[in-house]
VEXRO-130213 format. One record per residue (C-alpha): residue number from 1; z, x, y. Coordinates in nm, 4 decimals. Each point is the difference from the previous one (the first is absolute). Layout:
N
num pz px py
NUM Z X Y
...
This chain:
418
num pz px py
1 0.0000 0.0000 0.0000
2 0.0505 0.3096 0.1891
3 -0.3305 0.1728 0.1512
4 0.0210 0.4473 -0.1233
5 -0.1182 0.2838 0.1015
6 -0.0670 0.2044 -0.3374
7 0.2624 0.2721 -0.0705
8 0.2143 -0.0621 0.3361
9 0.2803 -0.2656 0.0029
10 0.0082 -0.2252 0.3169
11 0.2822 0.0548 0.2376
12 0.2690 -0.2802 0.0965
13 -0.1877 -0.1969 0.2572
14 -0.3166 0.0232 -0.1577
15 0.0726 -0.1665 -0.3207
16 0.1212 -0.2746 0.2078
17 -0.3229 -0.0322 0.1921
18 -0.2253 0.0599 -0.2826
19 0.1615 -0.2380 -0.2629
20 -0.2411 -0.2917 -0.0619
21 0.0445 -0.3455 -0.0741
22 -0.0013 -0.1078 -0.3987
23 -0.3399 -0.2660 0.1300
24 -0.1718 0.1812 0.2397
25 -0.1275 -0.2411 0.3041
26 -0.2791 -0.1729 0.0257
27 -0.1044 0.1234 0.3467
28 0.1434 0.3689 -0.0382
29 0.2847 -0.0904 0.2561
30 0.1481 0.3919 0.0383
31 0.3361 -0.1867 0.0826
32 0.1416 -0.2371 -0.2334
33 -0.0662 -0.3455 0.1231
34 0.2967 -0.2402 0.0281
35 0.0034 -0.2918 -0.2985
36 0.1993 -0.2775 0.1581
37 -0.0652 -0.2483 -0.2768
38 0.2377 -0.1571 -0.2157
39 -0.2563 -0.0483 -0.3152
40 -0.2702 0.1723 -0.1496
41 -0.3224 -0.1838 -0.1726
42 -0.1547 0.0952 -0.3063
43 -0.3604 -0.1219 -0.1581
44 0.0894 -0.1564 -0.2909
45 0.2930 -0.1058 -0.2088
46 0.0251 0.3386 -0.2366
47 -0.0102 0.1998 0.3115
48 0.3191 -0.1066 0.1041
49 0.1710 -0.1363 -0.3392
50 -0.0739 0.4478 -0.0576
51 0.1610 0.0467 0.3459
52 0.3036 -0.1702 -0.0670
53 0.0266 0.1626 -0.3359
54 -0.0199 0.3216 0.0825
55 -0.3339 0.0730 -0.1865
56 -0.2091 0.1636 0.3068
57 -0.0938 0.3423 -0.0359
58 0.0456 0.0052 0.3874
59 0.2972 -0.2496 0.0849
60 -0.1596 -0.2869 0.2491
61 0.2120 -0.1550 0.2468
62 0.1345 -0.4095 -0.0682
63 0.2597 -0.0364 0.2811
64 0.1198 0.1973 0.2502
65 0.3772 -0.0589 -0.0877
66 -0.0787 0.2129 -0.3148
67 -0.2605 0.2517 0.1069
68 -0.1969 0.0139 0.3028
69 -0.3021 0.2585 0.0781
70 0.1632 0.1279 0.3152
71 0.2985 0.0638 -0.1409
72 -0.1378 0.1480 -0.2927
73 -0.1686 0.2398 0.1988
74 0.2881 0.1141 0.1868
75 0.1805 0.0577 -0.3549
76 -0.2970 0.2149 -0.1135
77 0.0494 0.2248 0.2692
78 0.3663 0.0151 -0.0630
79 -0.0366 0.0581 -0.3601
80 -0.2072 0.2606 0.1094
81 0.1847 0.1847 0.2195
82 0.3862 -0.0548 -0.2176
83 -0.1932 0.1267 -0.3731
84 0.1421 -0.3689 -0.0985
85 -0.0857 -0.1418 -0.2472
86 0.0321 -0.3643 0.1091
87 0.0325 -0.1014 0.3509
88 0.1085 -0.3717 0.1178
89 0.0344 -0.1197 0.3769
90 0.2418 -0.2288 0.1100
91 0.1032 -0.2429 0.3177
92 0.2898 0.2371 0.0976
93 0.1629 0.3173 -0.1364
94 0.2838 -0.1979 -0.0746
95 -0.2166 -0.2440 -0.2016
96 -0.0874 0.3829 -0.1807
97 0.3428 0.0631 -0.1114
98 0.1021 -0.3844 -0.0913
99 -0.3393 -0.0338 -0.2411
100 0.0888 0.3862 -0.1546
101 0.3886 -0.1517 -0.0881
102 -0.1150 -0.3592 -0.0890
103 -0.2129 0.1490 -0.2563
104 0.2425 0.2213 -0.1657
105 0.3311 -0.1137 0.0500
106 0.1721 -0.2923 -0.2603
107 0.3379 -0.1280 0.0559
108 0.2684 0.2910 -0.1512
109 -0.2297 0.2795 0.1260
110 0.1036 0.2365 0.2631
111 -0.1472 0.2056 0.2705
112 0.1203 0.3543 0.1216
113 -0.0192 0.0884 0.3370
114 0.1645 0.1465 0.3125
115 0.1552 -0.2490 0.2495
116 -0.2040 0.1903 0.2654
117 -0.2745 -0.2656 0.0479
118 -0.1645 -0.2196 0.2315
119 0.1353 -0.3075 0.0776
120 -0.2426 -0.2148 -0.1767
121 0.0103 0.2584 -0.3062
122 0.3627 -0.0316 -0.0393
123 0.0139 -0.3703 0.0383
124 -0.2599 -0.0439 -0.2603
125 0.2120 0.1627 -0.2700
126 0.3422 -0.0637 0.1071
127 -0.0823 -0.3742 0.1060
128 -0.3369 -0.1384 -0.1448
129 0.0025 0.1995 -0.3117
130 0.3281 -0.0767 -0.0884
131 -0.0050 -0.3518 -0.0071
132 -0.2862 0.0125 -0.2960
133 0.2780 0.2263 -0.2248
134 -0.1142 0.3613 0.1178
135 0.2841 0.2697 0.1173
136 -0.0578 0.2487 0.2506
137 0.1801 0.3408 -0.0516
138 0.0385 0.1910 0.3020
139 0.0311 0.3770 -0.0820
140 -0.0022 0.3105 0.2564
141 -0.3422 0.1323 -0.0638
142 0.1077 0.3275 0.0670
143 0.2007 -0.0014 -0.3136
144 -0.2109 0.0321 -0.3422
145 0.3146 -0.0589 -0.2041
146 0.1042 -0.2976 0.2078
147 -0.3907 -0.1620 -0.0513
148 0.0188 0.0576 -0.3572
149 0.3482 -0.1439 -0.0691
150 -0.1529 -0.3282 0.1284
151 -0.2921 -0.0338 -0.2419
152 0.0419 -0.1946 -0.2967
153 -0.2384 -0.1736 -0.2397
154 -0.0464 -0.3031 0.2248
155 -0.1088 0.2363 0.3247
156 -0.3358 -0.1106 0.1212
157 -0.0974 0.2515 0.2484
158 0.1433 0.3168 0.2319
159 -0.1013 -0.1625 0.3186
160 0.0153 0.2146 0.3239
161 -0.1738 0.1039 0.3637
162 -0.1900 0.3456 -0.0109
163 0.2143 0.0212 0.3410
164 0.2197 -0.2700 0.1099
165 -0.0115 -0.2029 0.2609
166 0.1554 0.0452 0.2641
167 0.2488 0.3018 -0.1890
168 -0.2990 0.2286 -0.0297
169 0.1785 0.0679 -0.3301
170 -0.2300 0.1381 -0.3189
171 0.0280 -0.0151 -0.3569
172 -0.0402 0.3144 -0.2210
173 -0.2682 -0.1498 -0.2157
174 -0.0941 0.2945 -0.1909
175 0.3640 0.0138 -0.1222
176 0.0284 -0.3608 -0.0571
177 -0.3176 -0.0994 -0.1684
178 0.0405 0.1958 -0.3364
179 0.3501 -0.1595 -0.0333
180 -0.1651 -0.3332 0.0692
181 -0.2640 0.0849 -0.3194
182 0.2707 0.0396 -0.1937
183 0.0891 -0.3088 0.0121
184 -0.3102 -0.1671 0.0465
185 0.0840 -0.1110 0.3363
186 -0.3268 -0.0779 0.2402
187 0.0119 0.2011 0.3657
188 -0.1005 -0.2439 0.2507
189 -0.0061 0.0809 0.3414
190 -0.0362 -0.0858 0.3626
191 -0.2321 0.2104 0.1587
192 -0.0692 -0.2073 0.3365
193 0.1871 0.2766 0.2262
194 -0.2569 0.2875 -0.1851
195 -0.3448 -0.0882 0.0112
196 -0.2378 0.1157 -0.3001
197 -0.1975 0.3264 0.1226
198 0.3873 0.1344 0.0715
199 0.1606 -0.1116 -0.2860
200 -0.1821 0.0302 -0.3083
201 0.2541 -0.2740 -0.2425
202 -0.2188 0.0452 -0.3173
203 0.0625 0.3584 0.0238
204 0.3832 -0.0117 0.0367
205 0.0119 -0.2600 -0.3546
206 0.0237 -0.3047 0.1911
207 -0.1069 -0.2781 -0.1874
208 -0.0235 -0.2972 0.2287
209 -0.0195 0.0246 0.3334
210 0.0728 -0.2707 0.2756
211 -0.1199 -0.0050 0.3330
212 -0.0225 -0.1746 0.3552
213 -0.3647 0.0117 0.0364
214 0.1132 -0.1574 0.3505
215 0.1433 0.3372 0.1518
216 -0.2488 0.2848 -0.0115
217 -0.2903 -0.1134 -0.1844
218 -0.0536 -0.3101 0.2494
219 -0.0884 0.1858 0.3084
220 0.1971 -0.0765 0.2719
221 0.2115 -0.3106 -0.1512
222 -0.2962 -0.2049 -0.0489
223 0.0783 -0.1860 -0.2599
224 0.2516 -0.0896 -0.2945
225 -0.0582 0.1413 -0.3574
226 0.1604 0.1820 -0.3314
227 -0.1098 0.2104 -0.3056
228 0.0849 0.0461 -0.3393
229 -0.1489 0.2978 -0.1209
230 0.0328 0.0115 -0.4040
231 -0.0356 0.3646 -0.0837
232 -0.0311 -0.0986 -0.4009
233 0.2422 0.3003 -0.1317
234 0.3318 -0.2077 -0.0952
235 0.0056 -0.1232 -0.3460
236 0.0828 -0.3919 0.0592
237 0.0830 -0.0634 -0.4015
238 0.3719 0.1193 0.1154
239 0.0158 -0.2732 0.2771
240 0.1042 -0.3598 -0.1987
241 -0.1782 -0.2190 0.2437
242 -0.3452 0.2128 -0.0545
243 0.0127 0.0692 -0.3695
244 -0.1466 -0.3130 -0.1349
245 -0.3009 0.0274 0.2975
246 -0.0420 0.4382 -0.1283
247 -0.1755 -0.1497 -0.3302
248 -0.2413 -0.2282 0.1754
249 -0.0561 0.1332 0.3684
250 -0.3517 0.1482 0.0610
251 0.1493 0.2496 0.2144
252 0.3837 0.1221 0.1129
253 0.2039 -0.3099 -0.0491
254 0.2072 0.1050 0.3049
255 -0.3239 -0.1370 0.1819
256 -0.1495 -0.2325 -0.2435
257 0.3244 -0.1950 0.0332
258 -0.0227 0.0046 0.4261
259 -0.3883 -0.0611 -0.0397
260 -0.0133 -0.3082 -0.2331
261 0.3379 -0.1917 0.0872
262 0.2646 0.1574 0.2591
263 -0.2494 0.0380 0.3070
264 -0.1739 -0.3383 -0.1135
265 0.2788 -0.2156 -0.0353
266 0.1831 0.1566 0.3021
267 -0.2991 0.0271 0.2360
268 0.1217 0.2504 0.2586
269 -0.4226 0.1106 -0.0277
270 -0.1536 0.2298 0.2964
271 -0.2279 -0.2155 0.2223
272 -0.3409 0.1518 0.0570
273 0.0823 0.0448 0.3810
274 0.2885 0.1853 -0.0750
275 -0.2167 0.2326 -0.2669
276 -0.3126 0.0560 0.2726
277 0.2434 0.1376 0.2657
278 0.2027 0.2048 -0.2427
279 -0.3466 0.1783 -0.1460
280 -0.0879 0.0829 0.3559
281 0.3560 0.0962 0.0414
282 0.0424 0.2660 -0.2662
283 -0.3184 0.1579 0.1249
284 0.2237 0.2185 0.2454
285 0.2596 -0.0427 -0.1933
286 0.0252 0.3742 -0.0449
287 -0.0323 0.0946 0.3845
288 0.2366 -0.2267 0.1337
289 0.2175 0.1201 -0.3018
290 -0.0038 0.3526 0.1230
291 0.0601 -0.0772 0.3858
292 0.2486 -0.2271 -0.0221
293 0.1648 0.2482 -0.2564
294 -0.0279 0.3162 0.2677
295 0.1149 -0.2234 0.2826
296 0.3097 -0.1232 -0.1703
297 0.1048 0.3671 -0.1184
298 -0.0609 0.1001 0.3750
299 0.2036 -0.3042 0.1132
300 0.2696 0.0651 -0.2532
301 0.0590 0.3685 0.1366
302 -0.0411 -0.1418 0.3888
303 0.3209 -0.2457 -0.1603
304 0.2136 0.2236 -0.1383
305 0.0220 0.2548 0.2731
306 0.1177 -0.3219 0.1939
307 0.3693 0.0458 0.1563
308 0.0112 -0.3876 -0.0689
309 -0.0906 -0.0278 -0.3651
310 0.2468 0.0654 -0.2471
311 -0.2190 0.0166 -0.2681
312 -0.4030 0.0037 -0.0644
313 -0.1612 -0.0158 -0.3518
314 -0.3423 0.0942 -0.1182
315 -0.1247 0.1342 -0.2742
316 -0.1395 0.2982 0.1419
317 0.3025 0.0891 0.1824
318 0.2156 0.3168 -0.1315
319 0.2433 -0.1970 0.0352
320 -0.0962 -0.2872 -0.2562
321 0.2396 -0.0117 -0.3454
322 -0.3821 -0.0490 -0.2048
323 -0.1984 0.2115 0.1636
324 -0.1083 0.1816 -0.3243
325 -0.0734 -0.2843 -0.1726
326 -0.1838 -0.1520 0.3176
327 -0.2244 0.3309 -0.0023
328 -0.0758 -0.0255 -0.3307
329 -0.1325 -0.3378 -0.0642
330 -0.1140 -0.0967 0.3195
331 -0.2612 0.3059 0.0846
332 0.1932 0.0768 0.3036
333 -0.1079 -0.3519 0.1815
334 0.3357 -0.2239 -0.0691
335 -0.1182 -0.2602 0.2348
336 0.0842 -0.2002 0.3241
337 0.3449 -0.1102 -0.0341
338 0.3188 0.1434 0.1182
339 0.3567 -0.1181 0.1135
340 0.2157 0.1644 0.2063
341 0.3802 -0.0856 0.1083
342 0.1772 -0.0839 0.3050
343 0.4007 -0.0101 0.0886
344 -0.0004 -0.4243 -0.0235
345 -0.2015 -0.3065 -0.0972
346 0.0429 -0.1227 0.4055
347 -0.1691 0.3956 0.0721
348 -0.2756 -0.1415 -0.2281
349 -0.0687 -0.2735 0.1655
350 0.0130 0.0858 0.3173
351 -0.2981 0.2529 -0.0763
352 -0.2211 -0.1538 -0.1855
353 0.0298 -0.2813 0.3409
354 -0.0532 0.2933 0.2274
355 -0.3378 0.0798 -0.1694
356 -0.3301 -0.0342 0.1299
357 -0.2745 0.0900 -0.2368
358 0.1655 0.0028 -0.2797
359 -0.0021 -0.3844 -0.1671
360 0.2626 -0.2037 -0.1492
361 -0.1189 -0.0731 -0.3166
362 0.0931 -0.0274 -0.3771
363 -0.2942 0.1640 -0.1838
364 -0.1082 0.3603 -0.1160
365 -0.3272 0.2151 0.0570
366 -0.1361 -0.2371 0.2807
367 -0.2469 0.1817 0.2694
368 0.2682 -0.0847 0.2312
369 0.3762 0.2157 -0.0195
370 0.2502 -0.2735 -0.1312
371 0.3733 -0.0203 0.0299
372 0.2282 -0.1718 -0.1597
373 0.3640 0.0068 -0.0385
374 0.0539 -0.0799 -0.3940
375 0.3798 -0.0895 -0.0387
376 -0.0239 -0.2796 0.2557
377 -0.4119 -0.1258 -0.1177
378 -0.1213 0.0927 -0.3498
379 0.3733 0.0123 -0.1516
380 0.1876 -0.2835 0.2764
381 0.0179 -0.2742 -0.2373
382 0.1610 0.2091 -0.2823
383 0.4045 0.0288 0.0358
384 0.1893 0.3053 0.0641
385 0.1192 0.0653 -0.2668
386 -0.4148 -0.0400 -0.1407
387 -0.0563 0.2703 0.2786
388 0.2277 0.2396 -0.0703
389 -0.1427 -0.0028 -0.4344
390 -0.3713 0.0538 0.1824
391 0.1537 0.2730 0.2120
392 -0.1485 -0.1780 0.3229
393 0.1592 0.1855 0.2786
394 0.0338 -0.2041 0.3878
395 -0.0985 0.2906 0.1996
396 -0.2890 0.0623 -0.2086
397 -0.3579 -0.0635 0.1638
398 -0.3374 0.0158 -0.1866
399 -0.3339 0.1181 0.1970
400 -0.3345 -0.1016 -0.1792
401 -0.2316 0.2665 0.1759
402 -0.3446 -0.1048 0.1183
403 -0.3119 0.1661 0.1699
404 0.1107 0.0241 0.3457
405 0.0067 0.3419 0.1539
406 0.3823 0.1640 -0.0888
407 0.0523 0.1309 0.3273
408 -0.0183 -0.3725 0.1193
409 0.2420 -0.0980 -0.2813
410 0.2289 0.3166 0.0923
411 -0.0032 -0.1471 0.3902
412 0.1280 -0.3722 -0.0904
413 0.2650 0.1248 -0.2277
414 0.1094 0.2195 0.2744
415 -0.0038 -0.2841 0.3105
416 0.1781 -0.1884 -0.2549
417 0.2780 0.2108 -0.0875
418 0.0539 0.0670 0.3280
């Protein structure tokens, strides 16, 4: 589906460019056209009985809730760019996460994770989840012994963030996945903070990987979206909801079980719109990756030399407890988000009010430089005591950095503090 060049491998960006449609179109449209249509019509009555039975050399499209040839195109570029082996959009990157648990969780299973989550995250297993029968077991991820002291023979999945948001805190994954094989325990993980091209998740054993296709791929905040990218290297006979589907599925049952029931009978699909701005959007994916990456290691320097902040953390910082690790899975690129301290919650406020330039805003890897103060937004709803398990600190605040010009960015934090 991919155009080559004999005996040279295409870069990053032009995979994504190059990646063609599975039916090429009819008028040679170099961009993929939008398909806002609900239904799709077929010639004749064994056309489609075939379609619907999954008998087509080259899958057609029936109805847009269960594939659509926008979105499909999107996911071959993704697939492309991960090495997944299955790739399935969603409305949301929390609809990404729920369809991954609802299709391998049963009531008495448990999940292990750290308590260092988003909001939604941590709501979905400690609230949602739980109501259906499924435990959450918060562990310190920093702790192999501790993680493996929580697995038992009803533990779904290792669930965690390649860096958590907003701790900036990362999991040693090349220490934890062989003790996850062990015990044939599946490595899924958030990767919507790390972007693939800087964090290669097939490399480092993950085996399904969740993301917020809404943050970097979209382009600017564009539009709403999630993926599910299946990399086919977990053995699903050991999971008791997918054994029965490992004998009959035509590919990993992981996916076969999201493709032919979960995603259908939940319907959180992509809509074409969505999938036509996201393509264009993960065209300069890559550059606006690596600027907003330089810019927020420049503006996390310009923050900690600040009398005023008590504390700023970035990834590239000396001064960062994962540094190592950052460096070594994220090609020296560990993205746009930082979070730096100040002496009170009221100090907090009154500078993100004092700001000019910088907006207001509760999203990550928009054009635009976001703020947002997380104890009192993302977390507010959640009780103290719920705060002080997630580790969400009041006089922490959390900078999404965008394209603007960092000396600007440097100015309005300045005028502010002041």
């Amino acid at each position: 589906m991919a155009r080559k060049l004999e005996n040279h491998s295409l870069g990053f960006t032009s995979q994504i460019l190059s990646t063609e449609k599975n039916h090429p179109d009819v008028h040679g449209a170099m961009n993929t056209p939008i398909y806002r249509s609900a239904a799709f019509e077929f010639p004749n009555s064994v056309a489609i009985a075939k379609a619907f039975q999954n008998q087509e050399e080259v899958a057609s499209h029936t109805y847009s809730r269960i594939t659509n040839p926008t979105v499909e195109a999107l996911e071959n570029k993704i697939k492309a760019i991960s090495q997944g082996e299955n790739v399935m959009l969603f409305s949301s990157g929390m609809a990404a996460i729920s369809n991954t648990f609802m299709a391998i969780c049963y009531a008495g299973c448990n999940i292990v994770t750290s308590p260092h989550l988003f909001g939604n995250t941590f709501a979905l297993f400690q609230f949602t989840l739980a109501s259906f029968g499924v435990e959450v077991r918060f562990v310190n991820t920093d702790h192999l012994d501790e993680i493996e002291a929580a697995i038992d023979e009803n533990t779904v999945a290792f669930f965690c963030e390649v860096m958590t948001n907003p701790h900036l805190e990362i999991a040693d994954l090349t220490q934890i996945k062989p003790m996850l094989a062990r015990h044939n325990v599946p490595l899924i993980v958030d990767t919507t903070v790390i972007p693939w091209g800087a964090f290669e998740a097939f490399r480092w054993g993950v085996d399904i990987e969740v993301v917020s296709t809404t943050k970097y791929v979209s382009g600017g905040a564009t539009s709403l979206g999630g993926a599910i990218v299946d990399y086919g290297t977990f053995d699903w006979s050991h999971n008791k909801r997918l054994a029965q589907v490992s004998n009959t599925a035509q590919f990993s049952p992981f996916m076969f079980k999201i493709k032919r029931e979960i995603a259908r009978n939940f319907g959180a699909c992509m809509d074409p719109d969505s999938a036509y701005a996201q393509i264009l959007g993960l065209e300069t994916l890559q550059l606006r990756y690596e600027r907003m990456s330089a810019s927020a290691y420049e503006l996390a320097q310009f923050l900690e030399s600040l009398p005023e902040v008590v504390k700023a953390t970035y990834p590239k910082l000396e001064s960062f407890p994962y540094k190592a690790l950052s460096d070594q899975f994220f090609n020296g690129n560990p993205g746009a988000m930082l979070t730096f301290s100040l002496k009170s919650r009221e100090a907090c406020f009154a500078l993100m009010d004092r700001l000019q330039l910088i907006r207001r805003a509760t999203n990550l890897f928009d054009n635009r430089t976001l703020i947002i103060h997380p104890e009192s937004t993302i977390y507010g709803t959640f009780t103290e005591e719920m705060k002080q398990v997630m580790g969400i600190d009041p006089t922490l605040i959390r900078l999404s950095v965008g394209l603007e010009e960092v000396a600007d960015l440097k100015a309005d934090i300045a005028q502010a503090l002041k």
